[in-house]
C-alpha angles and dihedrals in degrees: 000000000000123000121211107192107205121198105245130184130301118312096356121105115214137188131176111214111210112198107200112159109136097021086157089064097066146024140226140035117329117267095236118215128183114243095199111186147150098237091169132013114059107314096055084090085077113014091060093070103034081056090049088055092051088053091050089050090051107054094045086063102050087050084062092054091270126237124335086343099307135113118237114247109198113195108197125194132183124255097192087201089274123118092214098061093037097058094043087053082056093062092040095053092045101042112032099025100040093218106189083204149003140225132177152085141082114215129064093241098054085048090050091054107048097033100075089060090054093047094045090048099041090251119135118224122197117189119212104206105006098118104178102119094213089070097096090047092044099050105025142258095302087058110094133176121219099192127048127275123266092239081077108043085045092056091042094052084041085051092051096042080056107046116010082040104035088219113166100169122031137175123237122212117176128193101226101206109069132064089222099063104040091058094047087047088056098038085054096056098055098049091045091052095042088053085048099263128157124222101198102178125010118195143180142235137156115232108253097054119136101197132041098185092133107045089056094045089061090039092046083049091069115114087207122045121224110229098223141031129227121188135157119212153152123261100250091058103040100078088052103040094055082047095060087035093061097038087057082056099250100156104169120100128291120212130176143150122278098281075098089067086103130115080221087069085069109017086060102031101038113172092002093069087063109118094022110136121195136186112236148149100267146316122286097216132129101200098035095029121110116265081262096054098049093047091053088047091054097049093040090048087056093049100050098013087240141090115249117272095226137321110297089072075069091047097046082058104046084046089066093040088051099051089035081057098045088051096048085048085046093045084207151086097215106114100229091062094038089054094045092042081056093048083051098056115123134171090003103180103228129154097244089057141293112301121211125156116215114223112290083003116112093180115086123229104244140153126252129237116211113199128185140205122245126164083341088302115132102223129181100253094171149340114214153181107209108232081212127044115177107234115248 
């Protein structure tokens, strides 16, 4: 592997990273694809290991002799969690690196703000972890999700409050600053009324916040206690918030989305985060792990001599290997038949799932891995296909 590092603009690090295993293999100039991710800042939790597993698919692929005869050239910024910067790494990547596609982030307000600048320019972006369903119709056709939406993970964590849990009344808490988790929250609530749930108190934060004193002195105040929670939040809040939650003695379960997918959740919380159950893409694990899963965590462990931290490691990978697929069908770089050979993409075969678009659909139909929390233990406590999904 051999790094370039290119000076880019103003207070954002770059750095192009050239996989050229194999070189031999294969002729002509490199396909460049962006590598957008929040490396620092609030998301990195997550986006660090979804880019480490587009660099290992990567360079899987050039070892193979890469795409049309080419090698794939990922060229990776850092997001650095700010719209500012990451709009500004859009440009760069488009104008000055000629990128004939993108992959990257994880949450639905990075992709928001880079995807208008791919649409505008012809180029597709796939994100590898942004689950807010809206995200196609917002942006525009060359915009693609590689997970599910969170109108299914909510329904699913909705599902399992209603029936693993037998959970009849819940309490809803939303972080209001974030696009993720306002649309999970709603989602939620839908899916959780339409089962015969009832939502007996619904409250608000802002990520960020240090203290939720308030929120669980009105939700201590109840006369009847819900028996679950439900509360969708951000990585960097999560392992605090269900340690506040558990001091104040609220025992009952906690369930969210897979912003929890996140070493922080128990790292943070510790034994608070005990009985904490998450939607997710699949389990991480190398002895309960598909055979998928424990063939990428292998390979990513002798890669980074690490296991991967969550799944969107898995998604960062199956993001390259999507886009890497839709190039060799289109048999292209051009980005309109790259974006329609993506549209086209049925039965791939990813780990976190097989990914097919239905016709004028750019979410992919996928399953939904729910993981607890037990001594601090992450476990496998379902997979699961919601019977009701809210529509976007």
């Amino acid at each position: 592997m051999k790094l370039k590092t290119v000076l880019g603009f103003t207070g954002v690090s770059v750095l192009t990273i050239a996989m050229l295993a194999g070189l031999s293999k294969a002729q002509g100039d490199p396909i460049k694809i962006g590598n957008a991710y929040n490396l620092t800042g609030s998301m990195s939790s997550l986006d660090v290991p979804a880019s480490n597993g587009a660099k290992l698919a990567a360079k899987e692929i050039n070892a193979a002799g890469g795409v049309l005869g080419r090698q794939i050239e990922l060229v990776e910024y850092d997001g650095k969690t700010d719209p500012a910067t990451i709009t500004n790494l859009a440009s760069q990547m488009i104008d000055s690196d000629k990128v004939v596609a993108i992959g990257g982030f994880t949450d639905s307000d990075s992709a928001l703000a880079l995807g208008p600048i791919a649409q505008k320019a012809g180029i597709p972006f796939v994100t590898a972890g942004a689950t807010s369903p809206l995200l196609p119709t917002q942006i525009g056709d060359y915009m693609f999700l590689a997970p599910f939406g969170d109108n299914v993970q909510a329904a699913v964590g909705a599902e399992f409050g209603l029936k693993n849990l037998k959970a009849k009344t819940s309490y809803l808490l939303i972080d209001k600053g974030s696009e993720y988790t306002v649309l999970l929250g709603k989602f939620f609530k839908d899916a959780y009324l339409k089962g015969g749930g009832k939502i007996q108190l619904e409250d608000t934060y802002k990520s960020g916040d240090k203290s939720f004193a308030a929120q669980i002195t009105k939700l201590k105040a109840l006369k009847t206690k819900p028996a679950m929670l439900f509360v969708s939040a951000l990585p960097d809040d999560i392992g605090t918030l269900v340690k506040q939650m558990r001091q104040a003695g609220i025992s009952q379960p906690i369930v969210g989305g897979d912003g929890y997918d996140t070493p922080l959740l128990v790292q943070v919380g510790g034994a608070a985060a005990n009985n904490v159950y998450f939607t997710t893409h699949a389990l991480m694990d190398a002895k309960l792990g598909n055979s998928s899963v424990k063939k990428f965590i292998g390979a990513y462990k002798k890669e980074f001599a690490k296991d991967p931290d969550n799944a969107f490691a898995a998604l960062g990978y199956d993001t390259v290997y999507l886009i890497a697929d839709a190039i060799k069908r289109a048999k292209s770089t051009e980005g309109a038949k790259i974006r329609d050979a993506l549209a086209a993409t049925k039965g791939l075969k990813a780990v976190t799932g097989t990914i097919t678009y239905a016709p004028g659909v750019r979410v992919p139909q996928k399953g939904v891995t729910v993981i607890g929390v037990k001594n601090k233990a992450l476990f496998l406590a379902a997979e699961m296909v919601p019977g009701y999904v809210p529509k976007p």
